[in-house]
C-alpha positions in Angstrom: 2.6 -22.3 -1.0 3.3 -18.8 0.5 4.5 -18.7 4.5 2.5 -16.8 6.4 5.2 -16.2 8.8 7.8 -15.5 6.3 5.3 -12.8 4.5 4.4 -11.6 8.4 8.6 -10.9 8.9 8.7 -9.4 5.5 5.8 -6.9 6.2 7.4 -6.0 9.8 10.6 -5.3 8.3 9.5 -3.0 5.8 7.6 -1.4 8.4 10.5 -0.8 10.8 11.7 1.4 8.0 10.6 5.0 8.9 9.7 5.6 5.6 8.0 8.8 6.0 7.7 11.0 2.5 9.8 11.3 0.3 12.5 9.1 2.3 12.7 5.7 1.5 14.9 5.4 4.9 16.0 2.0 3.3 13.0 -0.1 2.4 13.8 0.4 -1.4 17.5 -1.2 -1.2 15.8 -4.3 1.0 13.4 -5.2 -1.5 16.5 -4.8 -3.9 18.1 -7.3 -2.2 14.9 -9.3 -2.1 14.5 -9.6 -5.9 18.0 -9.5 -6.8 18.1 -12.8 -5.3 15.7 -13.7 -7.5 17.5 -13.2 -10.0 15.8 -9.6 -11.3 18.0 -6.3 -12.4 17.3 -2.9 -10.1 17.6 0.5 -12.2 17.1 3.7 -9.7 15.7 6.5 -10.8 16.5 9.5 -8.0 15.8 13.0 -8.0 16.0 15.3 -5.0 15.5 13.5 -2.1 12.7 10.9 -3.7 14.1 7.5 -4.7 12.7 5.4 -7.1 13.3 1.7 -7.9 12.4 -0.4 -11.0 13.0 -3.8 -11.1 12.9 -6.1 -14.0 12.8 -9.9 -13.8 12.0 -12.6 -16.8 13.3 -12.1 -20.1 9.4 -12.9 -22.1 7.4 -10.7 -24.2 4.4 -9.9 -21.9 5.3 -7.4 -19.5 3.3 -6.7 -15.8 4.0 -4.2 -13.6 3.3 -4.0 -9.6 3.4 -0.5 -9.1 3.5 1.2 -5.4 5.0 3.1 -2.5 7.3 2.6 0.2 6.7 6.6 1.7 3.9 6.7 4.2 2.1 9.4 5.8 3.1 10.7 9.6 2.4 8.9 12.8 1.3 11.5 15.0 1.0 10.9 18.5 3.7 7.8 19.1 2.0 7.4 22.4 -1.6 7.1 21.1 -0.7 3.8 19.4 -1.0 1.0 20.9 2.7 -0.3 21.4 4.0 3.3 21.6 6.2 2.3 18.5 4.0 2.9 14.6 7.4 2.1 13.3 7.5 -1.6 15.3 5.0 -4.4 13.8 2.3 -5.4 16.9 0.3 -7.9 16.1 -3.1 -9.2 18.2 -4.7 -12.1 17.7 -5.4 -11.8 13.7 -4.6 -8.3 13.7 -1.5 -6.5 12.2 -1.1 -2.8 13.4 1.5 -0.8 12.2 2.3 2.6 10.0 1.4 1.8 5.9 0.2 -2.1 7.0 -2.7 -1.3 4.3 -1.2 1.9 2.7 0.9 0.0 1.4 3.3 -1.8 2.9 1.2 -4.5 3.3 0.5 -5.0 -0.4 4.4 -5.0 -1.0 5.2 -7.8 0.9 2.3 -9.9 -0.4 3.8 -9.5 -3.9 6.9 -10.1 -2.9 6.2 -13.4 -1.8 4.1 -14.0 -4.2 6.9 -12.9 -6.8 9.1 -15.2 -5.2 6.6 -18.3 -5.3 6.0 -17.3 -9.4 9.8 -17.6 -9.9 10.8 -20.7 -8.3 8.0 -22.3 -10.4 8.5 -20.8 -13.9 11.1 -20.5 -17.0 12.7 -17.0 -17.1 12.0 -17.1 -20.8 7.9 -17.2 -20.1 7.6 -13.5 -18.1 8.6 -10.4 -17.6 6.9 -8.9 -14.6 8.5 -5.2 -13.3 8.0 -3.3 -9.9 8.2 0.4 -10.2 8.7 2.0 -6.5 8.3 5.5 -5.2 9.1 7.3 -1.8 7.2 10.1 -3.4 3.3 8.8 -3.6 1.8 10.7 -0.5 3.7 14.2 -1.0 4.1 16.2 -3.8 4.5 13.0 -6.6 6.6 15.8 -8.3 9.8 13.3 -8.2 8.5 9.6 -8.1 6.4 7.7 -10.1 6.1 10.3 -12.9 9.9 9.8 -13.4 9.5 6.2 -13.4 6.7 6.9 -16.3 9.5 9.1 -17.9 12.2 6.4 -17.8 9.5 4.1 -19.4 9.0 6.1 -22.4 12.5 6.6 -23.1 13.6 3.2 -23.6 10.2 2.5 -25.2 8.8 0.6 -22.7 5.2 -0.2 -22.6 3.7 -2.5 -19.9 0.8 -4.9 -21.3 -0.8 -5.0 -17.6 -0.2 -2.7 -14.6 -0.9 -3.7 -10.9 -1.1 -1.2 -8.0 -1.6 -1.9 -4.5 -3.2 0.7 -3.2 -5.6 0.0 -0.8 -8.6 -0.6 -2.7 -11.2 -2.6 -0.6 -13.7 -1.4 2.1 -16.0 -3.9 3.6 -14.3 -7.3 2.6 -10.9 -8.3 1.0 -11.5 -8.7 -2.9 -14.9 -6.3 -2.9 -13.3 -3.8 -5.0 -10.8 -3.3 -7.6 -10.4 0.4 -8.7 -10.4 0.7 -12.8 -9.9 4.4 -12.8 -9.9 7.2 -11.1 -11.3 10.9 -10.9 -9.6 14.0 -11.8 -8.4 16.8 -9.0 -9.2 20.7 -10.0 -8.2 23.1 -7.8 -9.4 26.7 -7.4 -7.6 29.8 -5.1 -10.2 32.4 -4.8 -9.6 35.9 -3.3 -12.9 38.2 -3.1 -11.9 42.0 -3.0 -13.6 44.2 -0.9 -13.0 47.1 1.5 -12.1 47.2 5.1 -13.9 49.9 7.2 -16.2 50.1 9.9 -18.6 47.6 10.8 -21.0 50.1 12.4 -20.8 52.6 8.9 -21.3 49.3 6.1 -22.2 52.2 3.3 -19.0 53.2 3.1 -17.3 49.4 3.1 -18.0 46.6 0.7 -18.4 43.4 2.7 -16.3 40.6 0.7 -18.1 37.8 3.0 -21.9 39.2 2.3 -21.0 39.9 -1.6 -19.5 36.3 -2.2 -22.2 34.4 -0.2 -24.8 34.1 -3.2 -22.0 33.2 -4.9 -20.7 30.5 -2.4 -24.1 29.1 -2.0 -25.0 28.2 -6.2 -21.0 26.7 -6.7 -22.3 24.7 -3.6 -25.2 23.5 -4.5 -25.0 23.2 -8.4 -25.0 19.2 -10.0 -22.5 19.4 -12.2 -23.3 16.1 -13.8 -24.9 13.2 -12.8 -21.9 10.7 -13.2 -21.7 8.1 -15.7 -21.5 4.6 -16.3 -18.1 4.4 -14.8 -17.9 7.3 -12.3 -19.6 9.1 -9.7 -21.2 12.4 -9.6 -18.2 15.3 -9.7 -18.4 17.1 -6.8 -17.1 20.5 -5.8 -16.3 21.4 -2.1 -14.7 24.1 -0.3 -12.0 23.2 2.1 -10.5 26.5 3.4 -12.5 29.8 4.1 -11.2 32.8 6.1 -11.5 36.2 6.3 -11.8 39.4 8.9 -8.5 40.7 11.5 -10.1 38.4 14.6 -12.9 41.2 15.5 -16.0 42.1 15.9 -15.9 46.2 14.2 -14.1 45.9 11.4 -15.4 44.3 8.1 -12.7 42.7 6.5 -11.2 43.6 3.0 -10.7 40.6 1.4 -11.5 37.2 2.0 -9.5 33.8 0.5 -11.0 30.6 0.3 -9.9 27.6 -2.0 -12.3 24.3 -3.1 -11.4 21.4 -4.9 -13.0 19.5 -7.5 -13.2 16.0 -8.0 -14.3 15.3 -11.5 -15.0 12.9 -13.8 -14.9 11.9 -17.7 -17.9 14.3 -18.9 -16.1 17.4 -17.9 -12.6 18.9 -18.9 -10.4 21.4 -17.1 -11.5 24.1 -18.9 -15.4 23.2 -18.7 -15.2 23.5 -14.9 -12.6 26.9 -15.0 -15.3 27.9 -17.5 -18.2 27.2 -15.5 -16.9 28.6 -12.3 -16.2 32.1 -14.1 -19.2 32.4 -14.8 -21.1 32.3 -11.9 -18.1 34.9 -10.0 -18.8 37.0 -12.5 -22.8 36.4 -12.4 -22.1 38.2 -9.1 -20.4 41.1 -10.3 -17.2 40.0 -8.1 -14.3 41.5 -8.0 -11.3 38.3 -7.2 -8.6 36.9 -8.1 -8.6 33.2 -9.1 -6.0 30.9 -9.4 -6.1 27.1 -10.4 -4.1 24.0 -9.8 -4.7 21.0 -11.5 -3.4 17.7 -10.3 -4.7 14.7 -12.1 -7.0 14.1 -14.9 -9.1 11.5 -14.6 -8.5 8.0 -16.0 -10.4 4.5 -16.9 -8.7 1.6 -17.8 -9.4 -0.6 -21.0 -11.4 -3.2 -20.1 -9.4 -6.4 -20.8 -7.5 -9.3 -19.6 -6.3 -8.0 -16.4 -10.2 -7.7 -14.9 -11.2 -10.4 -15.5 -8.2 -12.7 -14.7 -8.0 -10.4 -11.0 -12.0 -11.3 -10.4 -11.6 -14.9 -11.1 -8.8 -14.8 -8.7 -10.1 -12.7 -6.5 -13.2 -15.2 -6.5 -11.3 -18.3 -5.9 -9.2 -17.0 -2.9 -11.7 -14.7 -1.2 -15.4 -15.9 -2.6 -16.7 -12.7 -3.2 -17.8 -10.7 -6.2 -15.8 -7.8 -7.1 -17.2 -4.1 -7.5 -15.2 -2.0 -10.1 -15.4 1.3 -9.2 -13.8 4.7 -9.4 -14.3 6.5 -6.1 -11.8 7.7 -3.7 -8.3 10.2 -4.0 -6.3 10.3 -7.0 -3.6 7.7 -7.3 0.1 7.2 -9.2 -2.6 5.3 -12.0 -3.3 8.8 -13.2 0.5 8.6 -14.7 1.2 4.9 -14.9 -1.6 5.1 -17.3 -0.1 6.5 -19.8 2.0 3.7 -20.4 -0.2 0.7 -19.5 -2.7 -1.3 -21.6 -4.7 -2.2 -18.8 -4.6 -1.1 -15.2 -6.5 -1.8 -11.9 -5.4 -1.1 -7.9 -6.2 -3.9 -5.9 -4.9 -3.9 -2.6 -6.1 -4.5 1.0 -9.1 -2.7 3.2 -8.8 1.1 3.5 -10.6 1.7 6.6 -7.7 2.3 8.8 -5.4 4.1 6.2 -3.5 7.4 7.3 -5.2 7.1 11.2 -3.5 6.1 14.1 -3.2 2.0 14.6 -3.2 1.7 11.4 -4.4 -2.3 10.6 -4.7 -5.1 8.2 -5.0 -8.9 9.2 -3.0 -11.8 8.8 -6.3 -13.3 7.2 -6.5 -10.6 4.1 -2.7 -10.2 4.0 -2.5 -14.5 3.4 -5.7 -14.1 1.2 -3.7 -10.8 -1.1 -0.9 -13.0 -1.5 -2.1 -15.6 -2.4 -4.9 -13.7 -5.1 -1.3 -11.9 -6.5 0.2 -15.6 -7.2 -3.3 -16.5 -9.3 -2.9 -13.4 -11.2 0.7 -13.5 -12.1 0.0 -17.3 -12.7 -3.3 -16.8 -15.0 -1.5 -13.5 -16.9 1.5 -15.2 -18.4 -0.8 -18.7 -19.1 -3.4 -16.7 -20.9 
C-alpha cells in the first residue's frame, strides 16, 4: 500500500528543487539516491548544461520505461502565488499547489512510489523497468531525451513498453491517455515590398495589402479533415508585424511566422508544397524559411492500452479516451525505440500558469494506477 504522506514529501521535495530548464538544480541525483536504494544502476547522459538520467532496475527480459522531466517552465510573478514561494509545496485542503505539481513532478513521485511498492514485492529476475530523465523537455529538447534515445540505440536497447507522464487528463483523472501525437511545421515568411509614402501608394508596393489575400486562403483552407486517430491539422499564425510605428510611411517588408500542427495524412513536404503554392498564387515576392520540430507519431495498439484502461478503470472508474491532441511531447523520439507507448499522467488544466495544482486525491489515485500497470505488464 502506497503512503500518501510519504508520496506527498516526495513530491514537495522534488519541487523545492528550482528546476527551471535545462537545470536539473539536483532533483536528478535525489531520485538517484531514491532508486539506488532500490537496488537499480543510474547511467547519466550530460551534454551542455542538460542532464539526463537513466536508471535500470530488474535483470528480466521484458523491458518498461517511465519516461519524463524534472525541468519546468518559469514562475513568474513569486508574489502572485499564493504562498509567495512556487518553489515551496502549499497544500489546502485536498489541493497541492506548486511549480511542475502536474507538469510533471507530480507524476514522478507517483512512480517512484509506486516503483518502490513493485520492488519490495517482486523477484529481480521477473522485470526490468528503466526511467529515462531529462532537464531538457520544455526548452530546446536539443540535449535531453533525444540523447537518452541515442544511448538506447547504441547498446541495442529496445523498450517493449514506454510510459510518460505528461500530463494527459482534462476533466477527470484517468479520462485520457495520449497514444500519439501531432507533428510541428514551422514557417518564417518575409513579404517584400517597397517603403515610400503613404499619401503617393503608386509609387510603393504595400507588403501588408499584397499578402492579405494570401493570409486570408492559408487561413481559412481545411487541410484535411483528420482521421481515425487525429484531429483536423491546423495552421495558425502566431507573429505578424510590419510598418516603422507610423501613420505616413508604408512599410517595406513585413515578417510573420505560423505553425502547423499536423497529422498522419500529410508530410513535410506536402504542407511546404502546399504553402508555395498559394505565395506564389499571389505573385509574392518573400522569403520563406521552415523549421520542423516533430513528426507526428501513433503508437501500436497493444498490451500497454489495454492493461493502462483496465487499471485506469479499477482505480479511478472511468473510461479512458485515447486521443492525440495537444503540444508535441519527448514520445515523438522515445518512439523510435518503443513497441508501445502512451502518456498518462495527471490533469493539465493548471499546467505552465501560476498556482500550478494537482490533488492529493489524483496524485494517491496515479500512484496507485502506476502499481496495476507495472503489476499487470510483467504478469501478462
Amino acid at each position: 500500500m502506497i503512503e500518501t504522506n510519504k508520496l506527498i514529501q516526495v513530491l514537495s521535495d522534488l519541487v523545492a528543487f528550482e528546476s527551471v530548464t535545462p537545470h536539473s538544480a539536483g532533483s536528478l541525483e535525489y531520485i538517484e539516491n531514491f532508486v539506488t536504494k532500490l537496488g537499480a544502476e543510474c547511467v547519466y547522459v550530460n551534454r551542455n548544461q542538460t542532464s539526463n538520467l537513466i536508471v535500470t532496475l530488474g535483470n528480466g527480459n521484458k523491458i518498461l520505461a517511465f519516461a519524463g522531466h524534472v525541468d519546468v517552465v518559469p514562475a513568474g510573478d513569486y508574489s502572485k502565488w499564493v504562498n509567495a514561494n512556487p518553489f515551496q509545496l502549499h497544500i489546502e485542503d485536498d489541493s497541492i499547489i506548486g511549480r511542475g505539481v502536474a507538469d510533471m513532478k507530480g507524476a514522478i513521485a507517483a512512480f517512484l512510489l509506486a516503483l518502490e511498492e513493485f520492488v519490495a514485492k517482486n523477484d529481480l529476475n521477473k522485470y526490468k523497468v528503466m526511467l529515462l530523465l531529462t532537464s531538457d523537455e520544455e526548452g530546446s529538447a536539443h540535449d535531453g531525451t533525444i540523447l537518452m534515445v541515442d544511448y538506447l540505440k547504441q547498446n541495442q536497447i529496445q523498450l517493449n513498453y514506454c510510459l510518460v507522464g505528461e500530463p494527459s487528463c482534462v476533466d477527470v483523472l484517468g479520462d485520457t491517455i495520449k497514444v500519439g501525437r501531432r507533428g510541428s511545421l514551422t514557417g518564417n515568411l518575409v513579404i517584400n515590398g517597397k517603403q515610400g509614402h503613404i499619401a503617393y501608394p503608386h509609387l510603393c508596393d504595400n507588403p501588408i495589402h499584397s499578402f492579405a489575400p494570401a493570409m486570408s486562403e492559408l487561413t481559412s483552407k481545411i487541410w484535411d479533415n483528420g482521421n481515425q486517430f487525429f484531429p483536423a491539422s491546423s495552421l495558425q499564425f502566431a507573429n505578424i508585424n510590419s510598418g516603422l510605428g507610423v501613420t505616413n510611411v508604408i512599410p517595406g517588408q513585413l515578417t510573420a511566422n505560423f505553425n502547423f500542427r499536423y497529422n498522419t495524412n500529410h508530410s513535410v513536404d506536402s504542407l511546404k508544397q502546399e504553402v508555395v503554392a498559394i505565395l506564389n498564387k499571389y505573385k509574392l515576392n518573400y522569403d520563406l524559411s521552415w523549421q520542423h520540430s516533430a513528426n507526428p507519431f501513433l503508437t501500436r495498439v497493444g498490451n500497454l492500452i489495454e492493461l493502462s484502461r483496465q487499471a485506469i478503470n479499477e482505480v479511478c472508474g472511468v473510461n479512458v479516451a485515447c486521443k492525440t491532441d495537444g503540444g508535441t511531447s519527448d514520445g515523438r523520439f522515445l518512439i523510435e525505440v518503443s513497441d508501445e507507448i502512451i502518456e498518462l499522467g495527471l490533469k493539465n488544466a493548471s499546467i505552465h500558469q501560476l498556482n500550478e495544482a494537482t490533488s492529493i486525491s489524483d496524485l494517491t489515485k496515479l500512484a496507485a494506477t502506476y502499481a496495476i500497470i507495472l503489476s499487470k505488464i510483467f504478469d501478462d
